[in-house]
N, C-alpha and C positions, 0 to 999 in steps of 0.2 A: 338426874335432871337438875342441872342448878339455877338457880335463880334470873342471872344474863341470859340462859335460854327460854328459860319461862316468861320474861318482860319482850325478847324477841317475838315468841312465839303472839303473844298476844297484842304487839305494834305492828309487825311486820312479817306473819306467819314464812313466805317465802325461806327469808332471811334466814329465820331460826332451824332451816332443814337442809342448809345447803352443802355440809359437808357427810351426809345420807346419803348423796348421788342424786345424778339428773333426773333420773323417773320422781323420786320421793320430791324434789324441787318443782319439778313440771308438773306432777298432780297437784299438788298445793298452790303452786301457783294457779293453775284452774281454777283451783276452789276458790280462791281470793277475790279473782276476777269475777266468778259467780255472788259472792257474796261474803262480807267478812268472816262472819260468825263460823261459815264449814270451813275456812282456809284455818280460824284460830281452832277450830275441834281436830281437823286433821293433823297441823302442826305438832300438838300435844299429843297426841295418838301415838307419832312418830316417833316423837321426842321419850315417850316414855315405854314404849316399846323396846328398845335401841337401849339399855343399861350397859354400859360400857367402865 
């Protein structure tokens, strides 16, 4: 997880999960919409899940 994704994840959760594929993008997007805090917890979730 490097740092550009970590500063994405927590300005603009979508953003930071968009090359994860549509579902991982379209839940977080939800969650965004819902409320920031779950779109920035899920983003990271994803984000650090996904060790590539």
């Amino acid at each position: 997880m490097s740092i550009l994704r970590v500063l994405l994840a927590i300005f603009f959760p979508p953003l930071a999960v968009i090359d994860k594929g549509c579902g991982s993008f379209t839940i977080i997007f939800i969650l965004t919409l819902c409320g920031w805090i779950p779109g920035v917890i899920g983003a990271l979730i994803i984000l650090n899940k996904s060790k590539n």
